[in-house]
C-alpha positions in Angstrom: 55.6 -45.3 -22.8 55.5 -46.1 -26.2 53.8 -44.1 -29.4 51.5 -45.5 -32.3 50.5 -43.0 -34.9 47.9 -43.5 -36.9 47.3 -41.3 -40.5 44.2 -39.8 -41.4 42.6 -41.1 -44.7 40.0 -40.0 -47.6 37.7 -42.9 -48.4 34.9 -43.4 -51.4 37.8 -41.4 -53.8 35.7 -40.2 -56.6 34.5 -42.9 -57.9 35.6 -46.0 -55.7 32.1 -45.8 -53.5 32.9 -48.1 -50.2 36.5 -49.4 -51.9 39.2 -47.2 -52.3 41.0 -45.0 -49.4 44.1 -43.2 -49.0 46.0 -42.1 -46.2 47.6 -38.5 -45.3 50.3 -36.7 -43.0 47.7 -35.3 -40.6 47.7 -38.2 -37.0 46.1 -38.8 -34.7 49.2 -40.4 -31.3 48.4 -43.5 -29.0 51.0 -43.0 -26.1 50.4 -46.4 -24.2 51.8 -48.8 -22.1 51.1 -52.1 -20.5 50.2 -51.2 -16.4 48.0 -53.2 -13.6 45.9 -56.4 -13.9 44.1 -57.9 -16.4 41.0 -55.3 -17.4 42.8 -52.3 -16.1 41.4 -49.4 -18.3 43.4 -46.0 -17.8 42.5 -43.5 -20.6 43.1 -39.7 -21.3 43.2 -37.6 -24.2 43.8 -34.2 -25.2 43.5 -31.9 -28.7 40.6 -32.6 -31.0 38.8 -35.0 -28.2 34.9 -33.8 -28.6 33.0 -35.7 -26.2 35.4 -38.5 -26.3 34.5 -41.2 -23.7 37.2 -42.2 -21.6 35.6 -45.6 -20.2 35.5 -49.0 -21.1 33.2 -47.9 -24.2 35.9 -46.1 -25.8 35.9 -47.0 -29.8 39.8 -47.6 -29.5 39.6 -49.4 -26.2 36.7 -51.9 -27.6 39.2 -52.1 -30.3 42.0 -53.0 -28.6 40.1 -55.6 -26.7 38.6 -57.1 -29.5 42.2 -58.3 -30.1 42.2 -59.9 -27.0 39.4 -61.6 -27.5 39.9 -63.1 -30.9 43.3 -64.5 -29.5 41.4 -66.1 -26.2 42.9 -64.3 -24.0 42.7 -61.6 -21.2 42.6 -58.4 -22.2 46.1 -56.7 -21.0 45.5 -53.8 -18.4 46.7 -50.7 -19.7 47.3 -47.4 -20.3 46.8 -44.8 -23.3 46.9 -40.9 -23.8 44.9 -40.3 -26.6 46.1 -37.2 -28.5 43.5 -36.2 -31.6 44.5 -34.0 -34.4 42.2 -35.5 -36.9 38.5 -33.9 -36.6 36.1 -35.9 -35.5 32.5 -36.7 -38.2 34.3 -34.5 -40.6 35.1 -37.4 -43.4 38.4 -38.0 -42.5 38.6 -41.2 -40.8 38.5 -40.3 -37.0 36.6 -43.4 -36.0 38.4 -45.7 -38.4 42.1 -43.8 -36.8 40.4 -44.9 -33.5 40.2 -48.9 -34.7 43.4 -49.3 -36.2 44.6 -47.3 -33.2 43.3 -49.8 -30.6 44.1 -53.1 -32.6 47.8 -52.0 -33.6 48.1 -51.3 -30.0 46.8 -55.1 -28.5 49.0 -56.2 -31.3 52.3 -54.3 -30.4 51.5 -55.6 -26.1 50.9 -59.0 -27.2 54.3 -59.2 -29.5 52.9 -58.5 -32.9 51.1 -62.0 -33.4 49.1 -61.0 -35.9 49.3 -59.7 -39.5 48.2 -57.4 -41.3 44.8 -59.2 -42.9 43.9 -60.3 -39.5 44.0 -57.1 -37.8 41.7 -55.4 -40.6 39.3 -58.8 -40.1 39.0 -57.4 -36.6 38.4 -53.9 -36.7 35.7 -54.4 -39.5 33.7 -55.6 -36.9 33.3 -52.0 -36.2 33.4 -50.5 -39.3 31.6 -52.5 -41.6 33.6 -51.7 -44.8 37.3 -51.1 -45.1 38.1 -48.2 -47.4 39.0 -46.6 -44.4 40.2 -49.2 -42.0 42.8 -50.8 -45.0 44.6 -46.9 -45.6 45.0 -46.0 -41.9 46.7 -49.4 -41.4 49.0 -49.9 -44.7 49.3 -46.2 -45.9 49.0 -45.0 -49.3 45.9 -45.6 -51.8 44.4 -49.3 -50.9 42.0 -50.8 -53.3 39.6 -52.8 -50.4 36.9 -55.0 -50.6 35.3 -58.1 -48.7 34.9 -61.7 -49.5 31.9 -63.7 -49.5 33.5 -65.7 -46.7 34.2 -62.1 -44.9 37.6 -61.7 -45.3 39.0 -58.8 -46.5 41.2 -58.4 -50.0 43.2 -55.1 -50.6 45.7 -54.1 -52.8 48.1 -50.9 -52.4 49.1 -48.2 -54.7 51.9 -46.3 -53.7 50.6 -42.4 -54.5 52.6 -40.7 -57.0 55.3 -38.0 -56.2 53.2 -35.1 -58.2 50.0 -35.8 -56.1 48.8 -32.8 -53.9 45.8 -32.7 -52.1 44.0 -30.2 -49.9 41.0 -30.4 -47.8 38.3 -27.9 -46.7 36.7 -29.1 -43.3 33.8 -27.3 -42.8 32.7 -26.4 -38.7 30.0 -28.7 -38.4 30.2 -32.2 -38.1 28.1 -35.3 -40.6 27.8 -38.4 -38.8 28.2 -41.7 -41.8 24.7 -43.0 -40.6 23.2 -39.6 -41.8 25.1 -39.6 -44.9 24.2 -43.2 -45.9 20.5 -42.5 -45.3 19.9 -40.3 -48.5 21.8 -43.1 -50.6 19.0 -44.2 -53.0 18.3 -48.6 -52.2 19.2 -49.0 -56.3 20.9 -47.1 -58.9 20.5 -47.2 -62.8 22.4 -49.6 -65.0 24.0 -46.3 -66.8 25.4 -45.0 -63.6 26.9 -48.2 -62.7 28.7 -48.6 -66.1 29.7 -44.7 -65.4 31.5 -45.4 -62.0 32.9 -48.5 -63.3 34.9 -46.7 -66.3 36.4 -44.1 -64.0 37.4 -46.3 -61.4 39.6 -48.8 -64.0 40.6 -45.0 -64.9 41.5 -43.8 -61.8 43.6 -46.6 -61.0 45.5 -46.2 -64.2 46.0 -42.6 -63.4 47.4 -43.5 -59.9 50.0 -46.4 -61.5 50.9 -44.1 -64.0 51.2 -40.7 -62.5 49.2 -39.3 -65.1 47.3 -36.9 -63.1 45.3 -35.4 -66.0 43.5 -38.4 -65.9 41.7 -37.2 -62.7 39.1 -34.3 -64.2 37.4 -37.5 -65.7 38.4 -40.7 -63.1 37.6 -38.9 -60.1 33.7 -38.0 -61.0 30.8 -40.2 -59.6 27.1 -41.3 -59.5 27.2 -43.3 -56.7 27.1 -40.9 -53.8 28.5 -37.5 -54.6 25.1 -36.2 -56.2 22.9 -37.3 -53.2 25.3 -36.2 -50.5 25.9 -32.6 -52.3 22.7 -31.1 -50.7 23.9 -32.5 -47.2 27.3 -30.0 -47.8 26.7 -25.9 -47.5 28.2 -24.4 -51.0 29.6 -27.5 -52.3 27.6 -27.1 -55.5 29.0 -23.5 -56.3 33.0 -24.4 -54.8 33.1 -27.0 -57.4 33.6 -25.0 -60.8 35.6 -22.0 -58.5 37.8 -24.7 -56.9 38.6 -25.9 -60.9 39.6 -22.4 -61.8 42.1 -22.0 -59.5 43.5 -25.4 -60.5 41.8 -28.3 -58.8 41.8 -30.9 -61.4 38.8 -32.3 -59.3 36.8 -32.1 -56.8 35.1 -34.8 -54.3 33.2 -35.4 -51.1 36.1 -36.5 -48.3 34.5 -39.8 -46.6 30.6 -39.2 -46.0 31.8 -35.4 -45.9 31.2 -32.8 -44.9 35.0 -32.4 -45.6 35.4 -31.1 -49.6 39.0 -33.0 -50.9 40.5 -31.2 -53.6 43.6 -33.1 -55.9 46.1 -31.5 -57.9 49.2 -32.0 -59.9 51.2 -29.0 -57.9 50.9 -26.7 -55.0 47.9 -24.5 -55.5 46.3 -21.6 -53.4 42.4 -22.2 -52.8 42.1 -20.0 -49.6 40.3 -17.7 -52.0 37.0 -20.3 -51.9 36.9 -19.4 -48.1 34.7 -16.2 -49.1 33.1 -18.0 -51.0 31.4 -20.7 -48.1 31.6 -17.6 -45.2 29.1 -15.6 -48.2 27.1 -19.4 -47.3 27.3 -18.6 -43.4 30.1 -21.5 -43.7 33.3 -21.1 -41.5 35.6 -23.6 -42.7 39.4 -24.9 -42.8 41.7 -25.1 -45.8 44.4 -27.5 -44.9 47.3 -29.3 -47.8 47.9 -33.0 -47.0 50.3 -35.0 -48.9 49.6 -38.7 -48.9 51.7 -41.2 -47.1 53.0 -44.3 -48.1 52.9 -45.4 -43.9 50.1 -46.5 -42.1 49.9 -47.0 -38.6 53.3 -47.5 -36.6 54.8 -47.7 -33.8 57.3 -44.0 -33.4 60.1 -42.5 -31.4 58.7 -39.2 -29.5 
């Protein structure tokens, strides 16, 4: 049997609404192999699995034969143990772990046919935007957007050394659809011309490793202030997080996971008090980013 795994990833960062991602050293493993006829479906999972569904309607197994199907040809029977570390509708890229999951996998049982570009055309079927999709596939931070003719463009930035990151993951989950329904339909000219400065900022800060530049590249309009009521105590974390040396402070994904960047190792387990005091029980976990995306491992 052989192994993919897949990276976690952060998407919206700050300011890059539906554009920029990156990925992180917490996977989700794809054992897998090849087995029976054409449409043979054997799936299992274990750790984080929720109420995972194990047929045919599996995210990862539509995935994977979407692959199939783009290629004309019959989908492969086979085999995959799916083992889930990344938390599912917490912000951090569980379903979008599940595409690139199932179309690496077609890919590495049909001979690796297709590249990169092609395989992120497919899973956005699913998805619908890649700022998720492009990370857990390349690694790193990935600038992503989509063409008028629908494919997809993206550029990578290799993280810098000196970026630390740590997330709190709250117990409850926030499905994307929810999230996306308190976006407002327009937004004013000033807040477009805000997010627009940070983000040519951001990516400067990101080139050049200076991290400082985060406490002003990393702040949005877009999002963050409509979602804020959807997340328990995120309002009051924010200026505590900052004093114990969170340069910033953003929503993870559609949330409810709280991503906190810094230029060195910090302690924040002194904001869980803070979010129990909210009736919030919650996770504090340091992720470094990753230059890999999704790959096929020796275990």
């Amino acid at each position: 049997m052989k192994y993919m795994r897949i990276p976690a990833t952060t998407a919206n960062m700050g300011p890059g609404f539906d554009c920029i991602g990156m990925a992180f050293d917490l996977y989700n493993y794809i054992g897998f192999e090849a087995v029976g006829e054409a449409g043979y479906c054997e799936l299992t999972s274990s750790g984080e699995s929720g109420s995972i569904d194990l047929t045919k309607e599996n995210l990862i197994y539509k995935a994977y034969a979407a692959v199939f199907h783009y290629m004309k040809q019959p989908v492969a029977g086979i085999r995959m143990h799916f083992e889930n570390n990344i938390p599912y509708s917490r912000g951090l890229g569980s379903s979008s772990a599940a595409l690139i999951g199932g179309v690496k996998v077609a890919n590495a049982v049909l001979g690796e046919p297709l590249h990169d570009r092609e395989l992120l055309k497919i899973a956005l079927q699913f998805e619908g935007h890649p700022d998720n999709i492009a990370p857990a596939l390349l690694g790193g931070v990935v600038i992503s957007g989509i063409e008028e003719n629908g494919e997809v463009f993206y550029r990578k930035i290799v993280p810098p050394a000196n970026l630390h990151c740590t997330v709190i993951i709250p117990d409850y989950p926030l499905a994307t659809q929810e999230a996306r329904k308190v976006l407002p339909k327009q937004i004013a000219m000033q807040d477009a011309v805000f997010n627009i400065g940070r983000m040519a900022l951001l990516v400067d800060a990101l080139h050049t490793g200076d991290l400082q530049q985060l406490a002003l590249a990393m702040e949005d309009r877009l999002h963050q202030p409509y979602r804020m009521s959807l997340i328990q105590g995120m309002e009051e974390l924010i200026p505590q997080a900052k004093a114990l040396g969170a340069l910033n402070v953003t929503i993870s994904g559609a949330g409810p996971t709280v991503l906190l960047v810094s230029d060195r190792e910090k302690d924040f387990s002194p904001l869980l008090p803070l979010l129990e005091g909210k009736g919030v029980h919650a996770r504090i976990i340091p992720l470094r980013p990753v230059c890999e995306g999704a790959a096929i491992i020796e275990r």
